[in-house]
C-alpha positions in Angstrom: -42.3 -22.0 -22.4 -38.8 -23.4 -23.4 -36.6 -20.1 -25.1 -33.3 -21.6 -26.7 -30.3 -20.5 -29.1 -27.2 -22.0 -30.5 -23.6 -20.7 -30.4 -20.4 -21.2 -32.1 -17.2 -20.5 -31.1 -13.4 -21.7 -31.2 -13.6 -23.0 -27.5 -17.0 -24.7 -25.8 -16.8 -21.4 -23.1 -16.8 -18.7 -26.6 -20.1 -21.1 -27.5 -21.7 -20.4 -24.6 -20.9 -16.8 -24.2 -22.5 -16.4 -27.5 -25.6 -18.6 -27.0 -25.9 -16.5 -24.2 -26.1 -13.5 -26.5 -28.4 -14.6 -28.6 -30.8 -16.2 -25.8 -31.0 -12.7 -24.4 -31.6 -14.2 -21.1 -31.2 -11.6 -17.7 -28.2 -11.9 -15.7 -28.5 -14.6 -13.0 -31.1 -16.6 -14.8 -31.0 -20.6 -14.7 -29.3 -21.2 -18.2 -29.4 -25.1 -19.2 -26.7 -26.1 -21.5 -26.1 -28.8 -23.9 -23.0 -29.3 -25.9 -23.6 -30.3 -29.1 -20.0 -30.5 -30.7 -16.5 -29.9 -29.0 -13.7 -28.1 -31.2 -11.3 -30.2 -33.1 -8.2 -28.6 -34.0 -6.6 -29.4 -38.1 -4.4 -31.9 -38.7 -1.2 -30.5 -39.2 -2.7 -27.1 -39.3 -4.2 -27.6 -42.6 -7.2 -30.4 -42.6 -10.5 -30.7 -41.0 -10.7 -28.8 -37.8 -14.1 -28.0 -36.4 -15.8 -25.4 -33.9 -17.8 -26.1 -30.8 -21.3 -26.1 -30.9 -23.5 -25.6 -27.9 -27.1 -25.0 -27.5 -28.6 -22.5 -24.4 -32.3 -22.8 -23.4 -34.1 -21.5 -20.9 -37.6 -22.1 -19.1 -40.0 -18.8 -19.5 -43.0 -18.5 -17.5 -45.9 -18.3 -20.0 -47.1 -14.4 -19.0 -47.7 -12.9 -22.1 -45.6 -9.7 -22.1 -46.8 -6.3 -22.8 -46.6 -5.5 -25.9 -44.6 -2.6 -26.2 -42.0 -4.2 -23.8 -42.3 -7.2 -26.7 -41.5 -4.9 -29.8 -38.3 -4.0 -27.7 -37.4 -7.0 -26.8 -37.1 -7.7 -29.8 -35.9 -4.9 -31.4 -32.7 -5.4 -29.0 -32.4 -9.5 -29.8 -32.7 -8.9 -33.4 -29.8 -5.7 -32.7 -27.7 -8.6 -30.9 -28.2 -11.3 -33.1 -27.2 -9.4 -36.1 -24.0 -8.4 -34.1 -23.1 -11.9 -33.2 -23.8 -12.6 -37.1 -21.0 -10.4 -38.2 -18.9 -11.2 -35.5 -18.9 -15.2 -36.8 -18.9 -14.2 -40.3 -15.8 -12.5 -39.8 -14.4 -15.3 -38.1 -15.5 -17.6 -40.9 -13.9 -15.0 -43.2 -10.6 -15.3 -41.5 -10.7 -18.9 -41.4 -11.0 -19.4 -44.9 -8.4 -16.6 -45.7 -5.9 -18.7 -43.3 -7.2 -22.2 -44.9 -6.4 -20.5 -48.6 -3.2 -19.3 -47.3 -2.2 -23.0 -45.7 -3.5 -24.2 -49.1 -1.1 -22.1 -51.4 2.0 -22.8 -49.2 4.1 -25.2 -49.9 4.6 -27.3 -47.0 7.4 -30.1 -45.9 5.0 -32.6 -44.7 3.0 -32.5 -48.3 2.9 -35.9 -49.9 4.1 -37.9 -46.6 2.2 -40.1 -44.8 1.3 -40.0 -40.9 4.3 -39.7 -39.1 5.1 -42.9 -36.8 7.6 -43.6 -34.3 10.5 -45.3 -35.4 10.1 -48.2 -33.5 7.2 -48.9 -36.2 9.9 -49.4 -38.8 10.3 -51.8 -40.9 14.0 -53.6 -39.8 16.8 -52.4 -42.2 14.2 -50.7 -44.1 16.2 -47.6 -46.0 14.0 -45.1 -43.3 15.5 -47.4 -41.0 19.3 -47.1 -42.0 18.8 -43.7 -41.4 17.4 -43.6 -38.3 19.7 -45.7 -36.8 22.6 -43.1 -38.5 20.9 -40.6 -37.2 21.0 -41.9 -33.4 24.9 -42.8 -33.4 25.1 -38.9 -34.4 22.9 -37.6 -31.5 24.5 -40.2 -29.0 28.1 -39.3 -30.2 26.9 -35.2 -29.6 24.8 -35.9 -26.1 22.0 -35.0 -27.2 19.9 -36.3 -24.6 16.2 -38.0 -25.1 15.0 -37.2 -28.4 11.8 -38.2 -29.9 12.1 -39.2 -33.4 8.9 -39.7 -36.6 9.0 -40.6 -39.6 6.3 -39.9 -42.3 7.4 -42.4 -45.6 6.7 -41.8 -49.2 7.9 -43.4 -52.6 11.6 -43.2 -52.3 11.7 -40.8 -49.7 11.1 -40.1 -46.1 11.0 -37.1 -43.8 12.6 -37.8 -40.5 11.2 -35.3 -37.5 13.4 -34.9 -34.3 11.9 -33.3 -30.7 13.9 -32.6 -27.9 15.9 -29.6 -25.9 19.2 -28.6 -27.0 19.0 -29.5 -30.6 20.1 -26.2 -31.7 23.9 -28.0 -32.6 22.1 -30.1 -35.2 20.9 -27.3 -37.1 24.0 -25.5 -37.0 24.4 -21.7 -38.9 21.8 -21.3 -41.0 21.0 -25.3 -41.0 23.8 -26.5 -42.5 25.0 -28.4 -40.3 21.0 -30.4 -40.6 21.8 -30.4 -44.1 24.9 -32.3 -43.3 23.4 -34.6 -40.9 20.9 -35.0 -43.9 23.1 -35.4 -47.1 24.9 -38.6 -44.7 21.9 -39.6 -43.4 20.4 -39.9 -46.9 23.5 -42.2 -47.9 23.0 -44.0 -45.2 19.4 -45.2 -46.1 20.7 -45.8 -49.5 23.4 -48.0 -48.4 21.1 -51.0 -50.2 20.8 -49.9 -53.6 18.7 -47.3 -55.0 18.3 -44.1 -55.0 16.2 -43.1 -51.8 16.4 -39.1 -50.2 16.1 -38.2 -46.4 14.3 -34.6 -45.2 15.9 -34.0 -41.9 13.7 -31.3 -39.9 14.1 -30.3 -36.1 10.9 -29.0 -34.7 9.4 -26.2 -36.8 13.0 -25.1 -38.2 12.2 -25.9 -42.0 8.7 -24.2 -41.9 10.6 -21.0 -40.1 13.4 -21.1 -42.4 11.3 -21.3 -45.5 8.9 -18.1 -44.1 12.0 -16.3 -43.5 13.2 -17.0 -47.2 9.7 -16.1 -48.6 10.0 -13.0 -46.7 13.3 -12.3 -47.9 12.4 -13.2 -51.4 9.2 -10.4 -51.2 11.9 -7.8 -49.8 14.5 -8.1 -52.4 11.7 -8.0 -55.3 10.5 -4.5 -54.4 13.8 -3.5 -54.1 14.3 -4.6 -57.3 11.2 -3.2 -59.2 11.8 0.2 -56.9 15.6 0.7 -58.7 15.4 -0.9 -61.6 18.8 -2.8 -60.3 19.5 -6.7 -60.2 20.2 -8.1 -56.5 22.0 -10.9 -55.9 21.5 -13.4 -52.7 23.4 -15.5 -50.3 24.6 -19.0 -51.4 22.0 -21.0 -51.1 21.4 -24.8 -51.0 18.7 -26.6 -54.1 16.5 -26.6 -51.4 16.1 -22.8 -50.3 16.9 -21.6 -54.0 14.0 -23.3 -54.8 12.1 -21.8 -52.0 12.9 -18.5 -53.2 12.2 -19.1 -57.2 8.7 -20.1 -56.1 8.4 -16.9 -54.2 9.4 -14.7 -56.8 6.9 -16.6 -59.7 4.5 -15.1 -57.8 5.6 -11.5 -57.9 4.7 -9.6 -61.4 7.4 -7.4 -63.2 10.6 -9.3 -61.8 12.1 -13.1 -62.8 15.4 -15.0 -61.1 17.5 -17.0 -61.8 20.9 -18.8 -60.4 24.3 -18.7 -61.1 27.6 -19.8 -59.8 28.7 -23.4 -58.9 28.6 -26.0 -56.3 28.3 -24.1 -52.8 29.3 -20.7 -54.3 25.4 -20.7 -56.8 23.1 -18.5 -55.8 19.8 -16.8 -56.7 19.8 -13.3 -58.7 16.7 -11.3 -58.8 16.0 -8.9 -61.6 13.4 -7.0 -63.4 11.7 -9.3 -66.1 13.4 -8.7 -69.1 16.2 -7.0 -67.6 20.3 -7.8 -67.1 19.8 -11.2 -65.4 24.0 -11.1 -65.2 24.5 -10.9 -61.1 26.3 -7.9 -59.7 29.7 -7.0 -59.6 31.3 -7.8 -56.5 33.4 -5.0 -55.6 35.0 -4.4 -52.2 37.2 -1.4 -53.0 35.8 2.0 -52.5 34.9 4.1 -55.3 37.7 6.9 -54.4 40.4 4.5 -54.2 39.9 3.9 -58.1 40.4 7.6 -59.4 43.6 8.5 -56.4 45.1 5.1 -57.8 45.0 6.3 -61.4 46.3 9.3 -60.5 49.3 8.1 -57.9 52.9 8.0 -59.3 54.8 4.8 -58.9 57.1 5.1 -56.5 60.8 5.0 -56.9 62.7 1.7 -56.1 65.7 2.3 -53.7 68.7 0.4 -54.7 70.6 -1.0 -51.9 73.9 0.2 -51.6 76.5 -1.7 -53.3 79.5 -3.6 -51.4 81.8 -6.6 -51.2 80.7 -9.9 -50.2 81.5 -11.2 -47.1 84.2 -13.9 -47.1 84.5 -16.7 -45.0 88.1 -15.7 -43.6 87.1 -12.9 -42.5 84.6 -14.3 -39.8 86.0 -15.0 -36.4 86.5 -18.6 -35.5 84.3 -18.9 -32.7 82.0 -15.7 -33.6 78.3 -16.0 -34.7 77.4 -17.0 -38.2 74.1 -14.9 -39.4 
């Protein structure tokens, strides 16, 4: 008699650890294994992705157990199996909550298609202007080997660069990649047109935007907690925009921006509220009241006397 069970799992070993579980089998016995499916991981984190599946039999002489040994046999599979049951429903849970959340966030690579090398460019194609200005850059900072992609959609292309030491293209707070990127961008439109460039370095935009989100979430209960407007950092279209989506999805507050050029930045305030951003003051509150009450002081005259004449300065002495 042939006993076998299937078992899921993010690896092909977590399979057969859990088709081991639900075969019940005694240590040591001769376990067969056949693996049905091996795990594929999502593309880009967000698509497809699959578990391994691997099926665990066993050959059982055909003795016909006692009875009572039977009924607790299979009181304790049924015990196991249930408890492997939760355990992958929990982790089918938590991949669909993760799926939902990867579905909800806004991601750079939306809208592109499959990143290629650039040597798969089309010649003096606008990603290819760019490329090519992006390489004079990197060779003028020796930056070493860098690997560059590019992922292309209409009138606009995100350009991905991997490599060590590329922390002097991002610069504080990526402005110096959203340099490299404005020039870049002019660079590809150097034809005619109107074509933009998405410069990211590794995972620096996805880290960037989290820490925005994160920041965005912070300031908003803040905000609802006192009542109080709260007014960010300058920020670039990009990451203004990052945090106005995060707040849209926050009840009770709203945002908006305000300044010019790169002095505009996002204010956060409770909805319906005094949207007008902070006063900026740097002086300490005491100073205001002892100034009020300070007396000017009085202005010392200097002490009246005859000019100088020339005659009266030595021939050869020094002239002040």
């Amino acid at each position: 008699m042939i006993k076998e069970a299937t078992g899921y799992g993010l690896t092909v070993e977590e399979a057969k650890e859990n088709a081991i579980v639900l075969l019940g089998a005694d240590e040591g016995a001769d376990i067969q294994f056949d693996v049905v499916a091996t795990p594929k991981k999502k593309t880009l984190g967000l698509f497809g992705g699959r578990r391994a599946e691997v099926r665990a039999f066993i050959e059982l002489p055909d003795e016909k157990p006692k009875k009572k040994t039977a009924k607790k046999e299979d009181k304790a599979n049924k015990k196991t199996a249930k408890s492997v049951e939760k355990t992958e429903k929990k982790a089918v849970k938590e991949e669909k909550k993760e799926q939902k959340k990867a579905d909800t966030k806004p991601s750079i690579y939306e809208g592109y298609s499959e990143l290629v090398s650039e040597d798969k460019l089309e010649e003096n194609s606008a990603p290819a202007r760019a490329v090519k200005y992006i390489r004079t850059i990197l060779a003028s900072l020796n930056c070493g080997e860098v690997k560059i992609t590019v992922g292309e959609k209409e009138n606009a292309a995100l350009v991905c660069l991997e490599g060590d030491d590329l922390g002097i293209i991002i610069g504080r707070r990526g402005e110096t990649l959203d340099a490299i990127q404005y020039l870049a961008s002019l660079a590809a439109n150097n034809g005619g047109g109107y074509y933009k460039v998405t410069l990211n370095i590794g995972d620096y935009r996805e880290k960037r935007e989290e820490a925005l989100v994160s920041l965005a979430k912070r300031v908003c209960a803040q905000v609802l907690k006192t009542g109080r407007s709260r007014s960010l950092e300058p920020m670039n279209p990009y990451e203004r925009r990052i945090i106005h989506t995060a707040v849209q999805e926050i009840e009770g507050v709203v945002s908006n921006s305000f300044g010019e050029g790169e002095n505009r930045r996002v204010v956060i305030a409770v909805e319906g509220g005094d949207m007008r951003p902070p006063r900026m003051d740097n002086r300490r509150r005491g100073d205001r009241s002892r100034g009020r009450d300070r007396k000017p002081s009085a202005t010392v005259k200097a002490p009246e006397r005859e000019p100088k004449r020339d005659s009266d300065i030595p021939l050869y002495g020094k002239v002040n």
